[in-house]
C-alpha positions in Angstrom: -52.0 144.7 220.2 -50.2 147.2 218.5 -46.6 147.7 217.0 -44.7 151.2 218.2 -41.6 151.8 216.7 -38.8 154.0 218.7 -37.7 155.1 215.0 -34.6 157.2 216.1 -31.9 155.7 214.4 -33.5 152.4 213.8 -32.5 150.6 210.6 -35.5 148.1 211.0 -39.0 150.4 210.2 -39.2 149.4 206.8 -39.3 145.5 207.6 -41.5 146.4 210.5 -44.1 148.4 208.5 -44.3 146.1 205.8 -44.9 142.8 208.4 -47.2 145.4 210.3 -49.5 145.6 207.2 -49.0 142.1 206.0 -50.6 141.2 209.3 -52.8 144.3 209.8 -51.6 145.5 212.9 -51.3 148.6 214.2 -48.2 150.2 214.0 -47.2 153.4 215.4 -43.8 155.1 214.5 -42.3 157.8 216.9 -39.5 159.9 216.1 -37.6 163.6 216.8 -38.0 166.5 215.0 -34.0 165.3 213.2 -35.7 162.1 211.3 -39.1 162.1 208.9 -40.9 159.1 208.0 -43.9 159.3 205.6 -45.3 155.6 205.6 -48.7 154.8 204.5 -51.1 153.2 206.7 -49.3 153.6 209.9 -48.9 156.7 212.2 -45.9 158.4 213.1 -45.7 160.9 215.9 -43.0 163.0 215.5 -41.7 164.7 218.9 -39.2 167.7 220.1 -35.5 167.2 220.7 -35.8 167.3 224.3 -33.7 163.9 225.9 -35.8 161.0 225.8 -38.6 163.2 224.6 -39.3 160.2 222.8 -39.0 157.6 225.2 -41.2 158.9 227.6 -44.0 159.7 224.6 -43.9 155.7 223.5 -43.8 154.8 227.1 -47.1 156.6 227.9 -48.6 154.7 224.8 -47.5 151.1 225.6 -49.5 148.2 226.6 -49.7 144.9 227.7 -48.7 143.1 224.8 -47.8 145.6 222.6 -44.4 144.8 220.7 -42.0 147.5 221.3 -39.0 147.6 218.3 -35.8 149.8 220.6 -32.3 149.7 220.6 -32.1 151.6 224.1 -31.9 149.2 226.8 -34.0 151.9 229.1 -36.8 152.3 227.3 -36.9 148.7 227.1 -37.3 148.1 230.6 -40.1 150.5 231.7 -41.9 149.0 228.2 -41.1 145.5 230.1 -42.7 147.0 233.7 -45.4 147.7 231.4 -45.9 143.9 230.0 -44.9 144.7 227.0 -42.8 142.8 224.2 -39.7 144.2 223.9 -37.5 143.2 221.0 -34.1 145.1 219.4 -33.3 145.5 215.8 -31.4 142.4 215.8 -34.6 140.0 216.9 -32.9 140.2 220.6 -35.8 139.9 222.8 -35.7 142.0 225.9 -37.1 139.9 229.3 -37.0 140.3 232.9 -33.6 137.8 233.0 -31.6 140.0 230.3 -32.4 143.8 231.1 -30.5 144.0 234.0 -27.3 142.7 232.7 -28.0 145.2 229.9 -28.6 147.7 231.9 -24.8 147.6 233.8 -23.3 146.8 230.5 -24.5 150.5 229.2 -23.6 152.0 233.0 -20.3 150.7 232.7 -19.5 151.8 229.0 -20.8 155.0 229.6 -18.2 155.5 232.9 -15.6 154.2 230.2 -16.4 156.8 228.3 -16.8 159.6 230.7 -13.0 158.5 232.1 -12.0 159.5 228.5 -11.6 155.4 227.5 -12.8 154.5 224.2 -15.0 151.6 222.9 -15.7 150.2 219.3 -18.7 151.7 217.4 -21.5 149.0 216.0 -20.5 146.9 213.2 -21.7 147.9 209.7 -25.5 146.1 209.4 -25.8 143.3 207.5 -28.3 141.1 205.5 -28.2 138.3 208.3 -29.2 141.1 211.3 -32.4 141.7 208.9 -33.2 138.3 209.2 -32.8 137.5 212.0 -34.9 140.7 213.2 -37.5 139.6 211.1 -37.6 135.8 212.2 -38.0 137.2 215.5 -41.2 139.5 214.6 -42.7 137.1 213.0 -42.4 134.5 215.6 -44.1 137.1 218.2 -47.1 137.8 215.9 -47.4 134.1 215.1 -47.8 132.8 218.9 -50.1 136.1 219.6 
């Protein structure tokens, strides 16, 4: 089991990194060319531009049972066709029962969006997310 981190624009790889080592796991983090991360003990695969350049890299590197940390409701369902763990960077787990609801949610905001409509942007992060994010890790690693 392994730890791979879709790192673009995710507030959580600190948290993840440090529970990664606490419980030597491996943990992999992969990003675009726009964002550096310079962590010790963990790799980080840094990738071109390209749209879902980096998607397509972490889902050619997922396992069964690897925990996958993504905000992007795609890449979380081919990681879940793959038997992966799929969690977001509030601790919401991704599973066959949720994705597809997900999935329409994001279809329909973007055809909002593309009709010129408008949506609220996220909520400024907060201490409790963390938490919550990091109860949820630590629960996966704990009944792994």
């Amino acid at each position: 089991m392994k730890i791979l981190i879709d790192a673009d624009g995710c507030p959580v790889v600190d948290i993840t990194v440090k529970i990664a080592k606490e419980h030597n796991i491996d943990c992999i983090i992969l990003c675009d060319t726009s964002h550096v991360f310079e962590k010790s003990m963990v790799t980080t695969l840094t990738f071109s531009k390209g749209a879902d350049s980096v998607d397509f890299a972490l889902v050619n590197r997922v396992l069964a049972d690897d925990i996958v940390i993504t905000q992007d409701y795609g890449l979380a369902a081919m990681c879940l066709s793959k038997n992966a763990v799929v969690i977001n960077q509030d601790g919401m787990e991704y599973t066959e029962d949720n994705i597809d609801a997900l999935l329409l949610a994001r279809h329909t905001a973007k055809k909002i969006r593309s009709a010129g409509g408008r949506l609220k942007g996220p909520h400024k992060r907060t201490a409790a997310q963390n938490k919550a994010f990091e109860a949820t890790l630590l629960h996966l690693l704990d009944i792994r």
